[in-house]
N, C-alpha and C positions, 0 to 999 in steps of 0.2 A: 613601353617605358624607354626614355631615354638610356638608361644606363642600362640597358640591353645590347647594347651596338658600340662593345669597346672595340671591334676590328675600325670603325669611324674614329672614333677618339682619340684613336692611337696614329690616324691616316692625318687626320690633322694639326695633335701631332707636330708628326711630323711635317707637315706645313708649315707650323711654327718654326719649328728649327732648321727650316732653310728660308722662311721671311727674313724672321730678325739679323741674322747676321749678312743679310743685303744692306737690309738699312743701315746698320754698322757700318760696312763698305763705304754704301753713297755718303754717308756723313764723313766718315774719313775724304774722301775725294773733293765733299765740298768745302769742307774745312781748310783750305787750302786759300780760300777765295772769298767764301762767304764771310760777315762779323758774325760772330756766337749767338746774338741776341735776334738778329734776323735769323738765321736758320731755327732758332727755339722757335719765333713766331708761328714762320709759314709751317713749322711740323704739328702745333698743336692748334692752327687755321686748318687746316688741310683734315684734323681730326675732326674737330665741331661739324667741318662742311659735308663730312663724308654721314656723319655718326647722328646729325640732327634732323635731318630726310629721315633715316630710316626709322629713330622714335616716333617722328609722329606716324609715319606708313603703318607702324606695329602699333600702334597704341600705347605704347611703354610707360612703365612709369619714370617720371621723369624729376618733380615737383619737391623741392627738399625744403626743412624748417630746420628750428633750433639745433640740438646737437648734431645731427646730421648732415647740415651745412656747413657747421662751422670745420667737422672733421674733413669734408670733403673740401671746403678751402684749404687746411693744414695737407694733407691727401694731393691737393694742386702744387703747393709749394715744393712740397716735397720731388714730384715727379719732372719739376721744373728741372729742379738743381742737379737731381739725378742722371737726365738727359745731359743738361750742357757739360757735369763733370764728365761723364762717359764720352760726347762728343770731344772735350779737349783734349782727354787722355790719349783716344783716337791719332790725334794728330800729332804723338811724341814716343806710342806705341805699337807693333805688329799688330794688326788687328785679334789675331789667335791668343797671343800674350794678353791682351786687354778685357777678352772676353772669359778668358781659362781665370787672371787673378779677380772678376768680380765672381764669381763662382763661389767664393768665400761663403756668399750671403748663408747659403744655407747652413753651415755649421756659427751663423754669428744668431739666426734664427732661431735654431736650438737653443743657444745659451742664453738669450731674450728670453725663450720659452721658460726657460728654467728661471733666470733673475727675476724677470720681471710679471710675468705671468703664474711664478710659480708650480709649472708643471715639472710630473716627474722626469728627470733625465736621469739614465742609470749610469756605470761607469766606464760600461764598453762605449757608448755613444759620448760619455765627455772626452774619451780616448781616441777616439775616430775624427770628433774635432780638430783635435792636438795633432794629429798624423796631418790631416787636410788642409791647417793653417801653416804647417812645417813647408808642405808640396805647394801653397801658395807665396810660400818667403821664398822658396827655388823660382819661380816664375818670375818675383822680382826683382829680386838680388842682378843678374843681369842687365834688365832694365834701367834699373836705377845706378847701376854703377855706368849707364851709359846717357842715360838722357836727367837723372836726377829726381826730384821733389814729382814731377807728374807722373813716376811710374808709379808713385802711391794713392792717386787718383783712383784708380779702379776698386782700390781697397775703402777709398770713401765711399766710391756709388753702393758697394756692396752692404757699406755700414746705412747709408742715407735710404735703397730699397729695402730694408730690414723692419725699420721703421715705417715706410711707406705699405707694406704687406701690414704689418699691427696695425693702420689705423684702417687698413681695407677690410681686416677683422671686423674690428668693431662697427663697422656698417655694412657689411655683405649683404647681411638678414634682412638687411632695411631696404636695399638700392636693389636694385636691375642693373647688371655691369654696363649694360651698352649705354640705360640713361647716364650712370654715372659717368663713363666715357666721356658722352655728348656735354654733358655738363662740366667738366672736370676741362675741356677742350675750349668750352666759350669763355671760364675764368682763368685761364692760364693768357690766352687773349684779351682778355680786360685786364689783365693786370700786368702785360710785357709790351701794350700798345704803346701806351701815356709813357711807359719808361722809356722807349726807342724814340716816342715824338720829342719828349724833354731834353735827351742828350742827343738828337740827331748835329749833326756837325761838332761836335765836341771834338776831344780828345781822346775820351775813355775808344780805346779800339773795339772793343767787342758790344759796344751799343751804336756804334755806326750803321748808317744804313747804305748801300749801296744797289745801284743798278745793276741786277745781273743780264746774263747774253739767252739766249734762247734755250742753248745748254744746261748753262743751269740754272734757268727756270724751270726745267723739264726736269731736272736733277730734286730740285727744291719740291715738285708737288710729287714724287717719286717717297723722297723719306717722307714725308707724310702719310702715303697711302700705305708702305709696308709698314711706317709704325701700327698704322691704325689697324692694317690688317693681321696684322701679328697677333695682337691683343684680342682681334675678334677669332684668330685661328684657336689658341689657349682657352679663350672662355668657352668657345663650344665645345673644346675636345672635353672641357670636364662636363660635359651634360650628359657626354655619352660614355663617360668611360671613368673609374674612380680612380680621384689622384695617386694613389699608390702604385697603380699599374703606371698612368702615364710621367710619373717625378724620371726615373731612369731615364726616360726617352731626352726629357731635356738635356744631357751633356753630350747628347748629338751637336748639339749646338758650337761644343768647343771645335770634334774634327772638320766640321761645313764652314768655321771661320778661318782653318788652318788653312784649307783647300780655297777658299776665296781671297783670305791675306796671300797667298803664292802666284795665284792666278791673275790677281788685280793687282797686286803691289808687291809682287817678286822678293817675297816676308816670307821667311820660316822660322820658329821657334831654335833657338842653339838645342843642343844637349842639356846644358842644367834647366834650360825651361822646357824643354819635354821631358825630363824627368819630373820637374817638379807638375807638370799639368796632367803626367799619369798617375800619381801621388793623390793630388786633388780629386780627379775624376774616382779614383779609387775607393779614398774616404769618403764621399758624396756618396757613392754607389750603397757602402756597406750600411751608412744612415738611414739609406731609403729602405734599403732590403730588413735592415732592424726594426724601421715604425713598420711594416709591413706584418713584422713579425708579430712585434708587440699586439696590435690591433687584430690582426688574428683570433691572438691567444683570446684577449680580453673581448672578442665578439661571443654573445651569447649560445647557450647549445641549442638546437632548433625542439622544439616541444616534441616530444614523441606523438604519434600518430592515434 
């Protein structure tokens, strides 16, 4: 059985958490040069090309209908707007800052769970919220008092993947993550093509298109391959290992961006924003270690012998 082999789950992991915040990097780097709307392109070209070989090599299921498509279009849109706010905030934030304030998502998760879903949330966990959204207004506060309106960018994408995890919900059960992937990657392309042919020479800047140099071209199929590989690092590690053990590992993720924001772009966090992303990390931490708890408790007692 897969979930036998969380030493793997946990390996990958950690894969994840030194993929994704490359790709973070290369998209700060190319943001610089690239239009917005081109880089969205070739990131979710680059997903279809990699992720549509390997459905058919596995046989996967791939083939969506009614309710299932229509989410998994909403599911697109969503992962569209997510990326390109995250890329723009990129280019007006430290990379570590950018990635510590979307961190949010999980305590806005929770409170989804509770309004909208209706699950129980007790009051140590709505409390832990409240600490973890306090240590993400410290991440911003600096930011914003220096570059303005886009340091609260990151606080959208957290709001915008909050909502895009709920409608993943409600088709998990249904889809194969890699078809969904592969499919989720050919309509984010059919529907960001026609908008870059329509406005090519406009004025709008971020749907222009441009020639890039060899650089980065080699930059452009690069954030595509760690998006996509990221996403596949995460989906396997949970085959092998159960989300509670591996939720922790992800704010690995904030110190490998700290260490790549300084390394690649001479970025470090001030004091009130490492204060405030020990804060967050902190609060995240005690959530995970709480459902952990909880789930526990409420797992069954094993049948006597």
């Amino acid at each position: 059985m897969a979930q036998d082999r969380p030493l793997l789950g946990i390996l990958l992991m950690l894969g994840f958490c030194l993929v994704a915040p490359m790709g973070d990097a290369v998209a700060k780097l190319l943001g610089e040069s690239i239009p917005l709307g081109q880089l969205l392109l070739v990131r979710f070209g680059v997903q279809a090309i990699i992720l549509i070989p390997l459905v058919w090599a596995t046989r996967r299921a791939w083939r969506m209908r009614g309710r299932v498509l229509r989410l998994t279009f909403v599911r697109t849109l969503l992962h569209i707007i997510g990326i390109g706010a995250m890329f723009t905030a990129l280019q007006y934030l430290p990379l570590a800052d950018a990635v510590a304030i979307a961190f949010v998502m999980p305590f806005i998760m929770l409170l989804l769970g509770k309004y909208v879903l209706k699950e129980e949330v007790g009051a140590r966990r709505l409390l832990a919220c409240i600490v973890g959204f306090i240590g993400t207004l410290l991440v911003v506060q600096p930011s914003f008092a220096e570059v303005g309106w886009p340091a609260l960018l990151p606080l959208f994408v957290a709001v915008n993947f909050s909502f895009f995890m709920l409608v993943t919900r409600q088709i998990a059960k249904e889809t194969d993550p890699i078809g969904l992937q592969a499919v989720s990657g050919v309509m984010a392309v059919g529907l960001m093509l026609p908008i870059l042919l329509l406005f090519s020479g406009s004025d709008v800047a971020v749907l222009t298109v441009i020639r890039p140099d060899t650089w980065e071209w080699t930059l452009l199929a690069g954030i595509g391959v760690l998006g996509t590989l990221a996403h596949l690092l995460m989906t396997w590690s949970l085959r092998y290992a159960p989300s509670a053990t591996l939720a922790p590992m992800q704010y690995l993720e904030i110190p490998i961006a700290t260490i790549l924001g300084f390394l690649v772009f001479s970025d470090l966090p001030n004091v009130m924003a490492a204060s405030g992303i020990a804060i967050t990390i902190g609060a995240g931490l005690y959530i995970v270690l709480r459902e952990r708890a909880i789930a526990r408790n409420a797992a069954p007692e094993p049948a006597p012998a």
